[in-house]
C-alpha positions in Angstrom: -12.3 3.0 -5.5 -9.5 2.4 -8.1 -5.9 2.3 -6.7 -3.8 4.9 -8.9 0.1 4.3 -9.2 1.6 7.1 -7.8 4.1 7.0 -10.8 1.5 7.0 -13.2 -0.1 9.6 -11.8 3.2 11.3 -12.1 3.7 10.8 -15.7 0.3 12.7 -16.4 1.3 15.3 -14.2 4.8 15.5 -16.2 3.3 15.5 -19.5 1.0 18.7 -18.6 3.8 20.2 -17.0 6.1 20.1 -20.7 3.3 21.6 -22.1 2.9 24.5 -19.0 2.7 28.0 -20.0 5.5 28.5 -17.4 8.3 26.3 -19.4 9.4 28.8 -22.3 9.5 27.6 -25.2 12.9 28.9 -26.5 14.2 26.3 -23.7 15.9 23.4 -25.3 14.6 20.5 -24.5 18.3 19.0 -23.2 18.4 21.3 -20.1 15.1 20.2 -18.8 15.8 17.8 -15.9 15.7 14.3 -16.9 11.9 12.7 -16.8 13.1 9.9 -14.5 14.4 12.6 -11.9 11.2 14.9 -11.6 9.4 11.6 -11.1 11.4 11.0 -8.4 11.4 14.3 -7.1 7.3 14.6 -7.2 7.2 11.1 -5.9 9.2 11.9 -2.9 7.3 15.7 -2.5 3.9 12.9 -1.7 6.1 10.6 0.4 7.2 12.9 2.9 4.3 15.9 2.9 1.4 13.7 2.1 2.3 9.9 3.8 -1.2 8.9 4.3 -2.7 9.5 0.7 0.3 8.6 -1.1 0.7 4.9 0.4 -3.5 4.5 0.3 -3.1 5.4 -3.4 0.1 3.2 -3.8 -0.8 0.1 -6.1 -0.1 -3.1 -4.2 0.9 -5.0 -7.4 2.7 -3.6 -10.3 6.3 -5.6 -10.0 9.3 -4.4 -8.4 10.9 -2.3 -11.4 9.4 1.0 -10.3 10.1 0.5 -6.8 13.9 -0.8 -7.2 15.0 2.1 -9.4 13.4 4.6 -7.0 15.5 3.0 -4.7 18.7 3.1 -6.4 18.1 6.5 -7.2 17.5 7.3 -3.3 20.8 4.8 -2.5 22.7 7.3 -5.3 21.7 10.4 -3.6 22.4 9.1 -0.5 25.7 7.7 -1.2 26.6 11.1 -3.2 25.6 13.4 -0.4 27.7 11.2 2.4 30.6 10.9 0.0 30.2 14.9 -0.1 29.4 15.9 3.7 32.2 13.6 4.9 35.0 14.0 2.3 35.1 10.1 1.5 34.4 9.9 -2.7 35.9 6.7 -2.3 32.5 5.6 -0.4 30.5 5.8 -2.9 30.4 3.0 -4.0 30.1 1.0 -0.8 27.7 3.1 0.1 25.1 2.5 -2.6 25.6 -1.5 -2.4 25.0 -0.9 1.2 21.4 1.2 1.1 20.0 -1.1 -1.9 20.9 -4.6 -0.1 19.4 -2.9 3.0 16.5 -1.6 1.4 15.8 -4.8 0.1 16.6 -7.0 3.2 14.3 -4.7 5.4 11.3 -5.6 3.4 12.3 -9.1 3.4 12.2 -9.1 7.4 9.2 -6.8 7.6 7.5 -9.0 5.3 8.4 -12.7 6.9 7.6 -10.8 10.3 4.1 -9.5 8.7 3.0 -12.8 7.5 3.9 -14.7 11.0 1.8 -12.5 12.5 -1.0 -12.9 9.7 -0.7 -10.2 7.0 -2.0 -10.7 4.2 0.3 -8.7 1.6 3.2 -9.5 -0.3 6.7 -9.1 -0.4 6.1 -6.4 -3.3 3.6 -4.5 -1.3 6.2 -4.4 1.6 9.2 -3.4 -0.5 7.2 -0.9 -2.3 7.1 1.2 1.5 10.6 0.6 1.8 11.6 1.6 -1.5 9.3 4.8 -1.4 10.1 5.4 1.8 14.1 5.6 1.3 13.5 9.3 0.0 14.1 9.9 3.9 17.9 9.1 3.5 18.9 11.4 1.2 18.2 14.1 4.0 19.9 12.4 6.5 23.4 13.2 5.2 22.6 17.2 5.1 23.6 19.3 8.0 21.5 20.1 10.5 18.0 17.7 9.4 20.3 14.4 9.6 19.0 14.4 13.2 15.7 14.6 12.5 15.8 11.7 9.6 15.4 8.8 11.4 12.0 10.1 13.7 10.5 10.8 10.0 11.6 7.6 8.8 10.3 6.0 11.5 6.7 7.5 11.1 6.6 7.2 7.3 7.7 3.2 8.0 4.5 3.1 10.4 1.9 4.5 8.3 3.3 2.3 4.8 3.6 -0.8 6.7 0.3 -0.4 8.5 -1.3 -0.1 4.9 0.0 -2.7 3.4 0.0 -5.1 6.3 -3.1 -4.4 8.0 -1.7 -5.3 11.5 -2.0 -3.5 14.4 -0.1 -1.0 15.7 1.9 -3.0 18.3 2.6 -5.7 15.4 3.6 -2.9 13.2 6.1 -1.4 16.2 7.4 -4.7 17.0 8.4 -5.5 12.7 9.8 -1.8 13.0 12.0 -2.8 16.2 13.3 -6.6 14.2 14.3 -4.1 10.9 16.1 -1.7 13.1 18.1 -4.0 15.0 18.5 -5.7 11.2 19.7 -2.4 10.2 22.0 -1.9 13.1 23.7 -4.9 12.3 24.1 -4.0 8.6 25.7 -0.7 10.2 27.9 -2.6 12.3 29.3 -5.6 9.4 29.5 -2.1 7.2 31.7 -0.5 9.6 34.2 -3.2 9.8 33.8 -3.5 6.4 32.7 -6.9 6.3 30.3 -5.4 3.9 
Protein backbone atom coordinates (compact mmCIF):
# COMPACT_ATOMS: atom_id res chain seq x y z
CA UNK A 1 0.00 0.00 0.00
CA UNK A 2 1.54 3.46 -1.06
CA UNK A 3 2.13 5.96 1.74
CA UNK A 4 0.24 9.35 0.54
CA UNK A 5 1.67 12.74 2.02
CA UNK A 6 -0.99 14.21 3.80
CA UNK A 7 0.07 17.55 2.26
CA UNK A 8 -0.18 16.27 -1.09
CA UNK A 9 -3.19 14.92 -0.57
CA UNK A 10 -4.13 18.36 0.44
CA UNK A 11 -3.07 20.19 -2.49
CA UNK A 12 -5.42 17.93 -4.73
CA UNK A 13 -8.05 18.46 -2.43
CA UNK A 14 -7.35 22.41 -2.73
CA UNK A 15 -7.15 22.46 -6.30
CA UNK A 16 -10.79 20.87 -6.66
CA UNK A 17 -12.00 22.95 -4.06
CA UNK A 18 -10.92 26.49 -6.37
CA UNK A 19 -12.72 24.95 -8.98
CA UNK A 20 -16.01 24.05 -6.43
CA UNK A 21 -19.33 25.09 -7.55
CA UNK A 22 -19.59 26.60 -4.02
CA UNK A 23 -16.73 29.38 -4.50
CA UNK A 24 -18.48 32.12 -6.75
CA UNK A 25 -16.90 33.12 -9.32
CA UNK A 26 -17.28 36.97 -9.01
CA UNK A 27 -15.00 36.28 -5.83
CA UNK A 28 -11.58 37.78 -6.42
CA UNK A 29 -9.08 35.63 -6.16
CA UNK A 30 -7.16 38.03 -3.21
CA UNK A 31 -9.76 37.39 -0.54
CA UNK A 32 -9.51 33.62 -0.80
CA UNK A 33 -7.51 32.56 2.25
CA UNK A 34 -3.97 32.00 1.41
CA UNK A 35 -3.16 28.27 -0.01
CA UNK A 36 -0.57 27.65 2.69
CA UNK A 37 -3.27 28.44 5.47
CA UNK A 38 -6.19 26.07 4.23
CA UNK A 39 -3.36 23.45 4.09
CA UNK A 40 -2.76 23.93 7.35
CA UNK A 41 -6.20 24.13 8.43
CA UNK A 42 -7.27 20.66 6.52
CA UNK A 43 -4.06 19.22 7.80
CA UNK A 44 -4.87 19.89 11.35
CA UNK A 45 -9.00 19.03 10.71
CA UNK A 46 -7.01 14.99 10.10
CA UNK A 47 -4.63 15.53 13.01
CA UNK A 48 -7.05 16.04 15.61
CA UNK A 49 -10.54 14.18 14.28
CA UNK A 50 -8.88 11.39 12.38
CA UNK A 51 -5.20 10.62 14.47
CA UNK A 52 -4.98 7.04 13.43
CA UNK A 53 -5.36 7.43 9.51
CA UNK A 54 -3.60 10.56 9.23
CA UNK A 55 -0.15 9.42 10.94
CA UNK A 56 -0.57 5.68 9.00
CA UNK A 57 -0.88 7.80 5.79
CA UNK A 58 1.95 10.27 6.96
CA UNK A 59 5.12 9.69 4.62
CA UNK A 60 8.09 8.73 6.81
CA UNK A 61 10.62 10.50 4.44
CA UNK A 62 9.95 13.68 2.59
CA UNK A 63 12.60 16.25 4.52
CA UNK A 64 11.72 18.47 7.10
CA UNK A 65 10.43 21.64 5.11
CA UNK A 66 6.81 20.63 5.24
CA UNK A 67 6.91 19.62 8.72
CA UNK A 68 8.96 22.90 10.11
CA UNK A 69 6.69 25.41 8.46
CA UNK A 70 3.63 23.61 9.80
CA UNK A 71 5.19 24.12 12.85
CA UNK A 72 6.05 27.70 12.72
CA UNK A 73 2.71 28.27 11.63
CA UNK A 74 1.30 26.34 14.81
CA UNK A 75 4.15 28.28 17.06
CA UNK A 76 2.54 31.71 15.24
CA UNK A 77 -0.90 30.89 16.25
CA UNK A 78 0.03 29.90 19.32
CA UNK A 79 2.14 32.72 20.20
CA UNK A 80 -0.67 35.18 18.70
CA UNK A 81 -3.57 33.65 20.60
CA UNK A 82 -1.43 33.82 24.14
CA UNK A 83 -0.23 37.33 23.33
CA UNK A 84 -4.10 37.94 22.90
CA UNK A 85 -5.82 35.91 25.87
CA UNK A 86 -3.25 37.33 28.24
CA UNK A 87 -2.68 40.93 27.16
CA UNK A 88 1.23 40.47 26.64
CA UNK A 89 1.85 41.58 22.62
CA UNK A 90 5.22 41.96 23.69
CA UNK A 91 5.38 37.93 24.04
CA UNK A 92 5.16 37.20 20.90
CA UNK A 93 8.04 36.92 19.94
CA UNK A 94 9.43 34.84 22.80
CA UNK A 95 6.85 32.92 22.51
CA UNK A 96 7.26 31.60 18.99
CA UNK A 97 11.20 30.98 19.55
CA UNK A 98 9.97 29.07 22.49
CA UNK A 99 7.29 26.44 20.73
CA UNK A 100 9.65 25.93 17.54
CA UNK A 101 12.99 25.17 19.70
CA UNK A 102 10.68 22.98 21.80
CA UNK A 103 9.09 21.44 18.99
CA UNK A 104 12.24 20.55 17.60
CA UNK A 105 14.07 19.45 20.88
CA UNK A 106 11.07 17.10 21.78
CA UNK A 107 11.62 15.02 18.71
CA UNK A 108 15.26 15.13 19.31
CA UNK A 109 14.64 13.39 22.80
CA UNK A 110 11.83 11.17 21.58
CA UNK A 111 13.95 10.13 18.85
CA UNK A 112 17.45 9.44 20.88
CA UNK A 113 14.97 7.69 23.55
CA UNK A 114 13.27 5.64 20.48
CA UNK A 115 16.41 4.40 19.12
CA UNK A 116 17.97 3.30 22.76
CA UNK A 117 15.21 1.29 23.08
CA UNK A 118 15.51 -0.08 19.28
CA UNK A 119 13.30 1.93 16.91
CA UNK A 120 13.93 1.78 13.87
CA UNK A 121 12.77 5.42 12.46
CA UNK A 122 14.42 8.55 11.97
CA UNK A 123 14.71 11.71 13.45
CA UNK A 124 12.36 13.02 10.47
CA UNK A 125 9.73 10.52 11.09
CA UNK A 126 9.73 11.62 14.84
CA UNK A 127 9.65 15.34 14.22
CA UNK A 128 7.07 14.95 11.61
CA UNK A 129 4.50 13.73 14.89
CA UNK A 130 5.72 16.52 16.66
CA UNK A 131 5.37 19.04 14.07
CA UNK A 132 1.86 17.76 13.03
CA UNK A 133 0.93 17.26 16.29
CA UNK A 134 1.57 21.06 17.51
CA UNK A 135 -1.98 21.88 15.88
CA UNK A 136 -2.95 20.97 19.70
CA UNK A 137 -1.40 24.28 21.04
CA UNK A 138 -3.15 26.62 19.30
CA UNK A 139 -6.22 25.45 21.38
CA UNK A 140 -4.58 25.59 24.42
CA UNK A 141 -4.59 29.37 24.78
CA UNK A 142 -8.57 29.66 24.09
CA UNK A 143 -10.81 29.81 27.10
CA UNK A 144 -12.39 27.08 28.38
CA UNK A 145 -10.60 23.96 26.02
CA UNK A 146 -6.96 25.16 27.29
CA UNK A 147 -7.68 22.41 29.96
CA UNK A 148 -8.42 19.92 27.89
CA UNK A 149 -5.18 20.48 25.48
CA UNK A 150 -2.64 18.75 27.04
CA UNK A 151 -4.94 15.06 27.53
CA UNK A 152 -5.36 15.46 23.59
CA UNK A 153 -1.92 16.23 23.10
CA UNK A 154 -1.00 13.57 25.00
CA UNK A 155 -3.05 10.92 23.00
CA UNK A 156 -2.21 12.28 19.61
CA UNK A 157 1.72 12.05 20.89
CA UNK A 158 0.86 8.27 21.67
CA UNK A 159 -0.61 7.17 18.53
CA UNK A 160 2.25 9.26 16.08
CA UNK A 161 5.08 8.06 18.06
CA UNK A 162 3.76 4.50 18.28
CA UNK A 163 3.62 4.62 14.30
CA UNK A 164 6.68 5.78 13.62
CA UNK A 165 8.58 4.02 16.35
CA UNK A 166 7.03 0.82 16.50
CA UNK A 167 7.73 0.32 20.32
CA UNK A 168 5.50 -0.68 22.74
CA UNK A 169 3.23 1.04 24.58
CA UNK A 170 5.23 1.24 27.91
CA UNK A 171 8.39 2.44 25.68
CA UNK A 172 6.11 4.89 24.02
CA UNK A 173 4.73 6.21 27.77
CA UNK A 174 8.14 6.23 29.17
CA UNK A 175 9.62 8.66 25.74
CA UNK A 176 6.32 10.68 26.50
CA UNK A 177 7.28 10.99 30.37
CA UNK A 178 11.42 12.13 29.36
CA UNK A 179 9.71 14.90 26.70
CA UNK A 180 7.39 16.18 29.30
CA UNK A 181 9.76 16.60 32.04
CA UNK A 182 12.02 18.13 28.81
CA UNK A 183 9.13 20.36 28.29
CA UNK A 184 8.72 21.33 31.89
CA UNK A 185 12.07 22.45 32.02
CA UNK A 186 11.81 24.57 28.91
CA UNK A 187 8.66 26.10 30.83
CA UNK A 188 10.64 26.72 33.78
CA UNK A 189 14.24 28.38 31.89
CA UNK A 190 11.14 30.27 29.90
CA UNK A 191 9.73 31.64 32.91
CA UNK A 192 12.74 33.06 34.34
CA UNK A 193 13.50 34.11 31.10
CA UNK A 194 16.61 32.37 30.64
CA UNK A 195 15.06 31.61 27.45
Amino acid sequence: MDEVNPSEQIQSEDMSEKRSPHRSASMPASSAMPEFLSQYIEVSKRVLLSPNLFFSEMKLEGGLKEPAVYLAISAAGHALLSAVMKFKPLSIPSDFTFELVAGFLIAGVAYFLGTAMGAKSSYEATFKVIAYTSCVRILAALPGIGALVPLWSLVLHFLGLRKVLGLNPVQIVSIMVMSSLLMAVLQLAKFFHLF
